[in-house]
DRENBA-994244 format. One record per residue (C-alpha): x, y, z; residue number from 1; residue in three letters. Coordinates in steps of 0.001 Angstrom, whole numbers, plus 524288, in hexadecimal, padded with zeros to 5 digits. Layout:
<nodes>
<node x="X" y="Y" z="Z" i="NUM" aa="ALA"/>
...
</nodes>
This chain:
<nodes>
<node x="87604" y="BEFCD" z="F3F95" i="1" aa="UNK"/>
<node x="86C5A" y="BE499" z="F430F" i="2" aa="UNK"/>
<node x="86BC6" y="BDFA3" z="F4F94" i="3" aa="UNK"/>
<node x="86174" y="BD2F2" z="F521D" i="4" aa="UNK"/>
<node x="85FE3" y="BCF86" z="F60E7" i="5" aa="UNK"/>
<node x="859DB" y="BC2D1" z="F6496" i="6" aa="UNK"/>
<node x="8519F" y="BC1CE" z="F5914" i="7" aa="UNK"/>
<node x="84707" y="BB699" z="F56BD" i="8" aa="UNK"/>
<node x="83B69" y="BB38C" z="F4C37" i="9" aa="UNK"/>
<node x="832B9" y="BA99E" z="F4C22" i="10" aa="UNK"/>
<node x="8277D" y="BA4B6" z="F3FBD" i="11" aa="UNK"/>
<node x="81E9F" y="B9E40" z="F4779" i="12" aa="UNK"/>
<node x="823DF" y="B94DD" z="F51C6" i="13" aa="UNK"/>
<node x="831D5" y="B9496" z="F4AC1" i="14" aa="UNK"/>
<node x="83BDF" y="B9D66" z="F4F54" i="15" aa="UNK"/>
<node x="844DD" y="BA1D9" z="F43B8" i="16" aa="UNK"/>
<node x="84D47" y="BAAC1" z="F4A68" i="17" aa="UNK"/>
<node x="8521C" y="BA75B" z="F58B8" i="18" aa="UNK"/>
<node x="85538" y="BB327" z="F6103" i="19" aa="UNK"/>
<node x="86288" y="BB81F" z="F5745" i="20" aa="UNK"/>
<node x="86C6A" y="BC20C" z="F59DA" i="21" aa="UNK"/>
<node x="87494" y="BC8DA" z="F5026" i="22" aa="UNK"/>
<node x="879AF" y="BD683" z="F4D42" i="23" aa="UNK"/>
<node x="87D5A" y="BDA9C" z="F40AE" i="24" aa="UNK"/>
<node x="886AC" y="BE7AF" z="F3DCD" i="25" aa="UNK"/>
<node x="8877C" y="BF17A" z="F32E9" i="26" aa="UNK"/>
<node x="8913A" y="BEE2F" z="F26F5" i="27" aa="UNK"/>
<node x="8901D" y="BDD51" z="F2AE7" i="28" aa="UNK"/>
<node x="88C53" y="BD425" z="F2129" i="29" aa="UNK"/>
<node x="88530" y="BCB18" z="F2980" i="30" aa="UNK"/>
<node x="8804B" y="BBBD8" z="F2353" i="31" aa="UNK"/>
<node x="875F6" y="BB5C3" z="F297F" i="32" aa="UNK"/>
<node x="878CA" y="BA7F2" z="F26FA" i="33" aa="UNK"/>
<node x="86D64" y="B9B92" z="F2B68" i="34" aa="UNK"/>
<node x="868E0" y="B9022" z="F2450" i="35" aa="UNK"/>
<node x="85979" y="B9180" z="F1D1B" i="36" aa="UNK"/>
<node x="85079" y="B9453" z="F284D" i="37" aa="UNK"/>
<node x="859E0" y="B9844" z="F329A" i="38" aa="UNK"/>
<node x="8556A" y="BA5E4" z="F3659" i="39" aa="UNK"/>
<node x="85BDE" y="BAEAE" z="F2BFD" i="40" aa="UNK"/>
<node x="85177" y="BB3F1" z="F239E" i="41" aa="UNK"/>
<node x="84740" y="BB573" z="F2EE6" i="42" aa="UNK"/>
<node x="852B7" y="BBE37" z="F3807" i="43" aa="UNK"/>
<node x="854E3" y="BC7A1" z="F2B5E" i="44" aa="UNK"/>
<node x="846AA" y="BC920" z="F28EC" i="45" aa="UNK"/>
<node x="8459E" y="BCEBB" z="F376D" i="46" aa="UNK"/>
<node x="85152" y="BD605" z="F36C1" i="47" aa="UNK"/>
<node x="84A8E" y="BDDF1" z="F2C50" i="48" aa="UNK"/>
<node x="83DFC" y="BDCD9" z="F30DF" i="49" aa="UNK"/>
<node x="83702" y="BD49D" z="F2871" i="50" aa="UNK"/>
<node x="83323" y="BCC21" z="F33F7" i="51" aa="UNK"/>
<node x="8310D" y="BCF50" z="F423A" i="52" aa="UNK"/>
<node x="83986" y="BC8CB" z="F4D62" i="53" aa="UNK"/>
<node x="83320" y="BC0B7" z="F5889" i="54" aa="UNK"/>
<node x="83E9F" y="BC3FB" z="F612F" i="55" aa="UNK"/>
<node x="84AC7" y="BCBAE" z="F619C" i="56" aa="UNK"/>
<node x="84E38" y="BD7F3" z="F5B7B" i="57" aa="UNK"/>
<node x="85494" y="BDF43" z="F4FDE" i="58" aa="UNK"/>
<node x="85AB2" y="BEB81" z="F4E82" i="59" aa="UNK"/>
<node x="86039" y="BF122" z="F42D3" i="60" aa="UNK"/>
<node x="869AA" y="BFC8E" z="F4445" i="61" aa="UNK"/>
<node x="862A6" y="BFDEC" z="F52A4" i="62" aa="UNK"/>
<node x="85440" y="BFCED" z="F4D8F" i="63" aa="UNK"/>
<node x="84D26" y="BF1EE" z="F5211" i="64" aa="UNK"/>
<node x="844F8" y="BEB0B" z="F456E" i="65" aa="UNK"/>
<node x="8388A" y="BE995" z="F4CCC" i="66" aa="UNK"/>
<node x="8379B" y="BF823" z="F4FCA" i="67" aa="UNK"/>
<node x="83DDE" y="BFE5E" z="F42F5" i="68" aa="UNK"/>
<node x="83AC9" y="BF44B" z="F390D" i="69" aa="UNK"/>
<node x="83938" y="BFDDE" z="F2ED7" i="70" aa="UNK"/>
<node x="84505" y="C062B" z="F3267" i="71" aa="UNK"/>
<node x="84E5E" y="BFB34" z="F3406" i="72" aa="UNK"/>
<node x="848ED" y="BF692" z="F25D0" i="73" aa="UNK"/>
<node x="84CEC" y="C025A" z="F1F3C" i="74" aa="UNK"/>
<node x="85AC0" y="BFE92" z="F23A1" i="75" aa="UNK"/>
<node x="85B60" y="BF17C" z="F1EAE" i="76" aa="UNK"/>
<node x="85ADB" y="BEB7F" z="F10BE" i="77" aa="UNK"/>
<node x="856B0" y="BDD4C" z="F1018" i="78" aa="UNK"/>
<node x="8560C" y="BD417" z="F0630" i="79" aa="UNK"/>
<node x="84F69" y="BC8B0" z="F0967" i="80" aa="UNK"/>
<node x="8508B" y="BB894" z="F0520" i="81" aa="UNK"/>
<node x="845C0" y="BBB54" z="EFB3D" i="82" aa="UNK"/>
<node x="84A9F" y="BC648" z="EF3FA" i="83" aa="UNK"/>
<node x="83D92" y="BCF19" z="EF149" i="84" aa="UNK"/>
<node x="83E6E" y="BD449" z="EE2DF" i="85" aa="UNK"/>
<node x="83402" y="BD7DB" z="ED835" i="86" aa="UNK"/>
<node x="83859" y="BD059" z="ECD42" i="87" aa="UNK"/>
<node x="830FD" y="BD759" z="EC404" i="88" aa="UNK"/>
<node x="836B9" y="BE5C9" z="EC7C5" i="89" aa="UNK"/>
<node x="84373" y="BEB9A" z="EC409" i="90" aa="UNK"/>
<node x="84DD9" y="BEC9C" z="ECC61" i="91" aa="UNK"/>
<node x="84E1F" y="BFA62" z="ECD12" i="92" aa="UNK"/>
<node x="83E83" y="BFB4D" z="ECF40" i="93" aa="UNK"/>
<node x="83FAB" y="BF02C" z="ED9A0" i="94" aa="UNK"/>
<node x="84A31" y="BFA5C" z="EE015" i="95" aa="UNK"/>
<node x="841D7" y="C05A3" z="EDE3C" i="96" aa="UNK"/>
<node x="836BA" y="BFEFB" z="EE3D5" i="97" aa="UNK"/>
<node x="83FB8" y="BF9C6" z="EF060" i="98" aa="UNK"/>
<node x="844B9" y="C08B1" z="EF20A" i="99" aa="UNK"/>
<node x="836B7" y="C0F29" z="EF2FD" i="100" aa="UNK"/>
<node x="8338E" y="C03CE" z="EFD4F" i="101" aa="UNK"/>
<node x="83D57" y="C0978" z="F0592" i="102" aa="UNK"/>
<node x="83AAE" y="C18B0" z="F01B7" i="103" aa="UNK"/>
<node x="846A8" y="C19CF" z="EF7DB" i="104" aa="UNK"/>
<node x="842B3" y="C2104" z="EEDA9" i="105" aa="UNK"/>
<node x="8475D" y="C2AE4" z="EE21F" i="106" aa="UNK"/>
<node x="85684" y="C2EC0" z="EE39A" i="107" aa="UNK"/>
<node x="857CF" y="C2578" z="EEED8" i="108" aa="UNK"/>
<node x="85215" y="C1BC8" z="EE811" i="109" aa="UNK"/>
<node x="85B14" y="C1D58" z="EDD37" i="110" aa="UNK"/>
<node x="86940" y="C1E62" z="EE737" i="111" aa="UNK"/>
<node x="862DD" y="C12F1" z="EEC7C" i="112" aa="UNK"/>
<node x="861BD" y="C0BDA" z="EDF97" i="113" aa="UNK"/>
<node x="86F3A" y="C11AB" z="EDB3E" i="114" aa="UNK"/>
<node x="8757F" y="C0A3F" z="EE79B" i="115" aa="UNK"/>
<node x="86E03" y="BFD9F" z="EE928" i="116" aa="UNK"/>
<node x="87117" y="BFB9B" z="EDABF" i="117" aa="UNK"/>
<node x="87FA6" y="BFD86" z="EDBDC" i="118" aa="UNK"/>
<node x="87FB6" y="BF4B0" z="EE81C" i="119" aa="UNK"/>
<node x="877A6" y="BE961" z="EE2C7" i="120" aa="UNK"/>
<node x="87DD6" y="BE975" z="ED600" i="121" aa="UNK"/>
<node x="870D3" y="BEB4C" z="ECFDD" i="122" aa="UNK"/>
<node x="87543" y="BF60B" z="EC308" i="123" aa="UNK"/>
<node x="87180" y="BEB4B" z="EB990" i="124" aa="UNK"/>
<node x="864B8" y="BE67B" z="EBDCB" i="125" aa="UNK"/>
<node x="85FB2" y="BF394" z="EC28B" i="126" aa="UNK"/>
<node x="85491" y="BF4E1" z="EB79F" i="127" aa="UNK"/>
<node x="852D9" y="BE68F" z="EB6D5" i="128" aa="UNK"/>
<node x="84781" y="BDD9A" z="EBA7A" i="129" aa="UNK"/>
<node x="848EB" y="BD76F" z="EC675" i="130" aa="UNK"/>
<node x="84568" y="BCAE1" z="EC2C1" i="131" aa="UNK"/>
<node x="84F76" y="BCC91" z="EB6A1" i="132" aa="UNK"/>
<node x="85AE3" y="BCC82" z="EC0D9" i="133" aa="UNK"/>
<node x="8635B" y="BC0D9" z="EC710" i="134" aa="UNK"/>
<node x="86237" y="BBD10" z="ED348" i="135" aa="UNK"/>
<node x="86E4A" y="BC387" z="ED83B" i="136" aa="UNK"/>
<node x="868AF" y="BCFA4" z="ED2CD" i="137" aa="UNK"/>
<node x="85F6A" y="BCE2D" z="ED9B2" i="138" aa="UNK"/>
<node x="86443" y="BCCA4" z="EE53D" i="139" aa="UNK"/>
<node x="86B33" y="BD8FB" z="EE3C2" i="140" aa="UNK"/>
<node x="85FDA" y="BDE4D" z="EE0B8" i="141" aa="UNK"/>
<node x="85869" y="BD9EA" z="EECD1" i="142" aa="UNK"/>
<node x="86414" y="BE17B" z="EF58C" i="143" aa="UNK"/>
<node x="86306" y="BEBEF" z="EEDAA" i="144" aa="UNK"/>
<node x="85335" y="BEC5D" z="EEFC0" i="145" aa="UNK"/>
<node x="85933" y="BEA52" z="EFF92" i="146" aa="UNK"/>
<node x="8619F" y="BF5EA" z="EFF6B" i="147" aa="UNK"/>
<node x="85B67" y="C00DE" z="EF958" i="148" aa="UNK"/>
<node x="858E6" y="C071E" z="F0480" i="149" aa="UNK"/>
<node x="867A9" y="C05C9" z="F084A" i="150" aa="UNK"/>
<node x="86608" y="BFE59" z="F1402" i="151" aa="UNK"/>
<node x="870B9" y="BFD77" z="F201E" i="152" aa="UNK"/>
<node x="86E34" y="BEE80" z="F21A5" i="153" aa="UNK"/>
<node x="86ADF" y="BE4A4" z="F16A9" i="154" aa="UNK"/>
<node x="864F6" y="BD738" z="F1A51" i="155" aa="UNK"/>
<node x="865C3" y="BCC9C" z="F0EEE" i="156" aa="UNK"/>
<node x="85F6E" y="BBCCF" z="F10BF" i="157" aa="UNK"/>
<node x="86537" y="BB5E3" z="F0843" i="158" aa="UNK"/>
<node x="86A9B" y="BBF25" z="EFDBC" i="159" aa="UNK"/>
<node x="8720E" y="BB44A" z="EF56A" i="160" aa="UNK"/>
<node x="86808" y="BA94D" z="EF5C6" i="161" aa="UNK"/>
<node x="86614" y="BA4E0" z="EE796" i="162" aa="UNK"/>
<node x="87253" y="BAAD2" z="EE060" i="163" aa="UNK"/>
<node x="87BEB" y="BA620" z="ED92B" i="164" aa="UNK"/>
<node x="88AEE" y="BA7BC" z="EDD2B" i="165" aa="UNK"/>
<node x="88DD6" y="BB477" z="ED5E7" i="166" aa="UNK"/>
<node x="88134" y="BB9DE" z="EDB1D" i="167" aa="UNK"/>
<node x="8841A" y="BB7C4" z="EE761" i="168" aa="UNK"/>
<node x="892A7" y="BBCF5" z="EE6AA" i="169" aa="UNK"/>
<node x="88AA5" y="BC8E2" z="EE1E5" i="170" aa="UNK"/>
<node x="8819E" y="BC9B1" z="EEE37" i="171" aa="UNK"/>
<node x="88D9B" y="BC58E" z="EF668" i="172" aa="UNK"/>
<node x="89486" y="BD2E2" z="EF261" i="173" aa="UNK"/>
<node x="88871" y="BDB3C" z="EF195" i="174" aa="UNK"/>
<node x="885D0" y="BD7D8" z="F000D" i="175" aa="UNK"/>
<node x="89365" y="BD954" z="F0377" i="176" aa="UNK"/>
<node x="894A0" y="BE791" z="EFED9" i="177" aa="UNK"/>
<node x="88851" y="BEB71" z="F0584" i="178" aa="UNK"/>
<node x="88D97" y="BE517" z="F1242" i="179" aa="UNK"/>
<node x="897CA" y="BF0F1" z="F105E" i="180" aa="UNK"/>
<node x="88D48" y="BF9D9" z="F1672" i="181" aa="UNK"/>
<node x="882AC" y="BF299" z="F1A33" i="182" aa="UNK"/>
<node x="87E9A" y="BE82C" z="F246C" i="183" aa="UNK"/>
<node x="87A40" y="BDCA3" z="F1C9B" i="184" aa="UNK"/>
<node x="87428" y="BCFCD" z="F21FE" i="185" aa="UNK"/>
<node x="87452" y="BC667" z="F1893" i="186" aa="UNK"/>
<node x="86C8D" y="BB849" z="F1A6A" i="187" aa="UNK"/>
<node x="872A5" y="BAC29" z="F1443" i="188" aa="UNK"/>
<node x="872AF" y="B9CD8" z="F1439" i="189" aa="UNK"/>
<node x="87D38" y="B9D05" z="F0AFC" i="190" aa="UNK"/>
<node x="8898E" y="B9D3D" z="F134E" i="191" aa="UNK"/>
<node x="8930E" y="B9FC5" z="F0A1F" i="192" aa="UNK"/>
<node x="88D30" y="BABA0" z="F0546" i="193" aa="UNK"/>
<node x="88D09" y="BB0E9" z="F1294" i="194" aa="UNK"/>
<node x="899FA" y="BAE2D" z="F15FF" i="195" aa="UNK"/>
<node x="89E54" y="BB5DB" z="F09B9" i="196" aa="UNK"/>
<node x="89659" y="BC27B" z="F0C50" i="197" aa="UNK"/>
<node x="893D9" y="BC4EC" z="F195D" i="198" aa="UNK"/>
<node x="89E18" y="BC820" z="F25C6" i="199" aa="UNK"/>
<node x="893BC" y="BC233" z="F2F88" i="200" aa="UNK"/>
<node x="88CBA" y="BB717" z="F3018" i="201" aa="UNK"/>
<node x="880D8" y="BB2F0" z="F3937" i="202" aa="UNK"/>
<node x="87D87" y="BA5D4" z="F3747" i="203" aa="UNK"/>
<node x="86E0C" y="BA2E4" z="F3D78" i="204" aa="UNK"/>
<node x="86836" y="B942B" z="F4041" i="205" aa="UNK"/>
<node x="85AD2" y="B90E0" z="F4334" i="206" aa="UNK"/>
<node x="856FE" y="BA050" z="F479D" i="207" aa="UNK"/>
<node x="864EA" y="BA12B" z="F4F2C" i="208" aa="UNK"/>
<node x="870EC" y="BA863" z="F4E5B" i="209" aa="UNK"/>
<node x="87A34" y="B9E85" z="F4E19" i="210" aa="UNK"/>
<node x="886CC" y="BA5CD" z="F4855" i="211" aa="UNK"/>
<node x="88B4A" y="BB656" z="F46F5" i="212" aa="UNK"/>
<node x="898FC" y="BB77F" z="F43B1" i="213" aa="UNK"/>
<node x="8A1D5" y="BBA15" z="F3737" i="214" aa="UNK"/>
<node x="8A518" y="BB0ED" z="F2EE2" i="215" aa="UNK"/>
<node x="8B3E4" y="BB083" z="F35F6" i="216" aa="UNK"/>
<node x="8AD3B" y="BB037" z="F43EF" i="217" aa="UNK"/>
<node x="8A30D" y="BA4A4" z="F3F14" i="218" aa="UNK"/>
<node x="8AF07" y="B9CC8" z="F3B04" i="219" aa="UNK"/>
<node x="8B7DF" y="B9DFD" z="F4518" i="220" aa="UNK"/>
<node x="8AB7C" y="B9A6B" z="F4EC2" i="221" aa="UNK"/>
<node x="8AB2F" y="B8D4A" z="F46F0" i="222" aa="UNK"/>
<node x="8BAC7" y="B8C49" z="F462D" i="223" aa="UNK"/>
<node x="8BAAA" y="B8312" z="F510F" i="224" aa="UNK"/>
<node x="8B6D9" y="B770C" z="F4963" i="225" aa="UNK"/>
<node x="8B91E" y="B6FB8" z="F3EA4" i="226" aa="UNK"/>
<node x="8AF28" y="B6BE7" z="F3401" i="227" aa="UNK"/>
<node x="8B076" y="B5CFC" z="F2DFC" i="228" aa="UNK"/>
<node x="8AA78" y="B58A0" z="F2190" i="229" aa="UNK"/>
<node x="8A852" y="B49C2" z="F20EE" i="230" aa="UNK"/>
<node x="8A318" y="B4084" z="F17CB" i="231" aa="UNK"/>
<node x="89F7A" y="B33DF" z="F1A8A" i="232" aa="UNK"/>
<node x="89820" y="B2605" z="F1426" i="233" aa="UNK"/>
<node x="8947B" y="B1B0D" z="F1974" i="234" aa="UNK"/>
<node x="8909F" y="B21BC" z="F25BE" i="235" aa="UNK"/>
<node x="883B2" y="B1E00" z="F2DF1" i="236" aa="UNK"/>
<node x="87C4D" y="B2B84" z="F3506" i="237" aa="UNK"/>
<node x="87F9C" y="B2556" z="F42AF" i="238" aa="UNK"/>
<node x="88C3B" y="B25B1" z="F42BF" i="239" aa="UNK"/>
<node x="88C81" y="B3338" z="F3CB1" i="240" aa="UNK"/>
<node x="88462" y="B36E4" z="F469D" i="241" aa="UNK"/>
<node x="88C96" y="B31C8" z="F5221" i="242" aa="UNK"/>
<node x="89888" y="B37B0" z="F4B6C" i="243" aa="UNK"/>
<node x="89877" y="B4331" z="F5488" i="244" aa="UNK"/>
<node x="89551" y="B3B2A" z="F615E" i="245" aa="UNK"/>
<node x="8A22A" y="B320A" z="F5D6C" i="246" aa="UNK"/>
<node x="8A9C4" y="B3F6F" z="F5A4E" i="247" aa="UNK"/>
<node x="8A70D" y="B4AE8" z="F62E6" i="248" aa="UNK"/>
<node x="8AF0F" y="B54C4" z="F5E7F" i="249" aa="UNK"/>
<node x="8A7FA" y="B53E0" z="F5076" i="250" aa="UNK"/>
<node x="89B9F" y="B5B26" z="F4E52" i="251" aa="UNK"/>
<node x="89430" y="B561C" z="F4260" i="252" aa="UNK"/>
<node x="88DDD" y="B6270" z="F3B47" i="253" aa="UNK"/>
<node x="8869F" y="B5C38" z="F315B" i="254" aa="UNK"/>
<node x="883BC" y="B4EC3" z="F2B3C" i="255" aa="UNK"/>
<node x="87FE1" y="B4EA1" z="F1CD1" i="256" aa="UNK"/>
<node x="87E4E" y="B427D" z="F1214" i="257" aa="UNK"/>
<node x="88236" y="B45C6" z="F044B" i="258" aa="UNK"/>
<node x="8830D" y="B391B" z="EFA11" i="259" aa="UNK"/>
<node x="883AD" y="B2E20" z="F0541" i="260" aa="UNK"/>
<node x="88D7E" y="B342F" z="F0CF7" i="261" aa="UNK"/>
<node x="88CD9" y="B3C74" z="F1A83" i="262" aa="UNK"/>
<node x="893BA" y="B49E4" z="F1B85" i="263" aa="UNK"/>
<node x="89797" y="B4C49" z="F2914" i="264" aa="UNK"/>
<node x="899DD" y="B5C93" z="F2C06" i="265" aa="UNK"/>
<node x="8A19C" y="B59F7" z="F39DA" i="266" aa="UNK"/>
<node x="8A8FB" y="B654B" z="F41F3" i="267" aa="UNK"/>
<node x="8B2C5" y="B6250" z="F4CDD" i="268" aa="UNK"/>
<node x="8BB22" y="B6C46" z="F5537" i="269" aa="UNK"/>
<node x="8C72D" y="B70DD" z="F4ED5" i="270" aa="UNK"/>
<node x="8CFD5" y="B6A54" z="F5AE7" i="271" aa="UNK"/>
<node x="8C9FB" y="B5D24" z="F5A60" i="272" aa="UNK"/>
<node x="8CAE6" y="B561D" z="F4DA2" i="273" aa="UNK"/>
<node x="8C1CD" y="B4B10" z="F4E61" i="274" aa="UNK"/>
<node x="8C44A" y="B4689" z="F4028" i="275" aa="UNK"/>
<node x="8CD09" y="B3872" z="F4514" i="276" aa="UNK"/>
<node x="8BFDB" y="B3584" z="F4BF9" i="277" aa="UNK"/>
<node x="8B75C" y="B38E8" z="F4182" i="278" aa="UNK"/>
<node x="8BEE0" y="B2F78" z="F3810" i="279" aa="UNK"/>
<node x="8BEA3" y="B250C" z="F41D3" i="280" aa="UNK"/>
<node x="8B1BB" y="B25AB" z="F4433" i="281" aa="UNK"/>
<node x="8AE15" y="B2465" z="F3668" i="282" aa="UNK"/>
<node x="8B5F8" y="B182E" z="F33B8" i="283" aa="UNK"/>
<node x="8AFC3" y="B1344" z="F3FC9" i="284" aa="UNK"/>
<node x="8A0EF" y="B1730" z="F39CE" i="285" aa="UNK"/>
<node x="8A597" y="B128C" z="F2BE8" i="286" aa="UNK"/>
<node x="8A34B" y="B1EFA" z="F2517" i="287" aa="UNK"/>
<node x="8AA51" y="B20EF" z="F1AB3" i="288" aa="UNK"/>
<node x="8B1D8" y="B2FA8" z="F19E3" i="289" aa="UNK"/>
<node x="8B256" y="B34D7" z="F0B4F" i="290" aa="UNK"/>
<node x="8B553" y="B4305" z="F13BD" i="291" aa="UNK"/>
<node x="8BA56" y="B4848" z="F1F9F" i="292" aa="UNK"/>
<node x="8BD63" y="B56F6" z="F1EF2" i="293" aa="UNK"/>
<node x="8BDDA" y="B622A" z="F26F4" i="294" aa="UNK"/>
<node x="8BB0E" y="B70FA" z="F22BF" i="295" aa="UNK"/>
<node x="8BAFA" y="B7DB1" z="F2553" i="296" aa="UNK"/>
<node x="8B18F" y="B85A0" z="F2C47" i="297" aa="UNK"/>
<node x="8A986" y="B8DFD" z="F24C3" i="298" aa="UNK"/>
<node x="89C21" y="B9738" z="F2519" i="299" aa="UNK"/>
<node x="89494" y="B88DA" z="F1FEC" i="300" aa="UNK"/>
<node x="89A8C" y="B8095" z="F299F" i="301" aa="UNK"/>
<node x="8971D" y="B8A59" z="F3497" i="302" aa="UNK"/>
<node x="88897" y="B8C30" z="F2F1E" i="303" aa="UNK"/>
<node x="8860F" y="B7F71" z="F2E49" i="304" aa="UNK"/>
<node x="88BF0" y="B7E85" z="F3BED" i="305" aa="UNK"/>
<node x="88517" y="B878F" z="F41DB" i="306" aa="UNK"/>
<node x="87466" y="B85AD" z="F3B60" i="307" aa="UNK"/>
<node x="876C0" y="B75AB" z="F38B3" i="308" aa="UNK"/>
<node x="86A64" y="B7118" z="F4162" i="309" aa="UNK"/>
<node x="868ED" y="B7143" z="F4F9D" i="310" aa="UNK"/>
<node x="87486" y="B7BD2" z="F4FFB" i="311" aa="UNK"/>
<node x="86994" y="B8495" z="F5365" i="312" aa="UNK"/>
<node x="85D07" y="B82CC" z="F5B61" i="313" aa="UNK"/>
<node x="85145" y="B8247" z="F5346" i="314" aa="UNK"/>
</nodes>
């Protein structure tokens, strides 16, 4: 269990992380979803106590971090953005040498060895260089180099960054099975791999919690309104601008220009369908429509909801 009350951290004058709240429960699979920069990295590296909060508090399974850093260590396996491997050592050195770190040695080294193996999927590479394996390899190998010590909570940033698709299918499954028994907090930008792994998702923006929920609850939250895609030419930035003081029941998410034309993300409520308006308006502003179409909600369309700017306070 890992409870975070009202935590902050500031570098220098900048405050990263804005007073969050979140608990997290044994056998969850939790994704920690935020654009670059949005809080994610810095609130795993205190959970684990690689950095030191300003404000707030953790406790993990009832210890708090600033008091038991060590103890609360031993119960956690992390495997951070940067994954930290010697290149130039074997695999099975590298998790020798990880082992007598953490006081693992002789038989338990080798049950240890025996299981991280099996889990990771690493019986092929064991007596390899490190720098001879793939990337997904060794990215297994990072969580195995994590869970040696057989942690009760793992905490991964960004465990697919970099991979191809059947590498990441690979890391999708490995994390899934270890979810079986294990609390793991995963960090992610990339939404669809999130949505496919975990069975919670926290979404953060600019240092804030700005979303907790399943994937079911996050969607039904958002079920209210309707998402319009619309593509216009011939259109001048004032009257896209006033679009949503002529139409007040539209909300205009984002504005983007690809090849001369304007791509209009719009939302409405589900019981007021603004879209008669919407046409009338642009024969009236001379755009020209090449697309008018409305979609789904989905884990993207609520992200971008949810961190597009000024959505949070600085």
């Amino acid at each position: 269990m890992i409870k975070v009350e009202n935590l902050s951290k500031f570098y220098g004058d900048v405050e990263a992380v804005k007073s969050i709240n979140f608990e997290l429960n044994d056998g969850e699979i939790v994704g920690f979803l935020g654009a670059n920069g949005a809080g994610k990295s810095t609130t795993l590296k205190v959970i684990t106590g690689y950095l030191t909060p300003m404000a707030g508090s953790i406790y993990v399974n009832d210890l708090d971090i600033q008091q038991n850093t060590l103890e609360i260590q031993k119960q956690i396996g992390y495997l951070p953005e940067l994954n930290p491997l010697y290149a130039e050592m074997r695999v099975y050195d590298l998790l020798e040498f990880t082992g007598k770190i953490r006081d693992i040695t002789g038989k338990a080294f080798k049950n240890a060895l025996a299981r991280v193996v099996e889990q990771c999927g690493l019986t092929g590479v064991v007596h390899r260089l490190v720098s001879e394996c793939s990337k997904g390899y060794k990215q297994r190998i990072g969580l195995a180099c994590a869970m040696i010590h057989d942690p009760k909570i793992l905490i991964l940033d960004e465990p697919v960054t970099g991979l191809d698709p059947n590498q990441i299918v690979e890391i999708r499954n490995l994390i899934k099975n270890l979810g079986t028994e294990k609390l793991v907090l995963m960090s992610s930008h990339i939404l669809q791999e999130i949505q496919a792994t975990v069975n919670r998702i926290i979404i953060i923006h600019k240092g804030k919690i700005v979303a907790d929920g399943t994937n079911e609850e996050l969607m039904s939250g958002f079920m209210g309104n309707t998402k319009l895609t619309m593509e216009i030419n011939n259109a001048e930035d004032d009257s896209i601008k006033a679009l949503t003081e002529k139409i007040p029941a539209l909300s205009l998410i984002e504005t983007t220009k690809q090849n001369g034309s304007y791509i209009l993300q719009l939302e409405y409520p589900k019981d007021k369908d603004p879209r008669e308006e919407l046409f009338n308006y642009a024969i009236d502003s001379k755009w020209i429509v090449t697309e008018m179409s409305p979609h789904s909600v989905n884990l993207e369309s609520i992200f971008r909801t949810l961190t597009m700017e000024g959505s949070a306070d600085a």
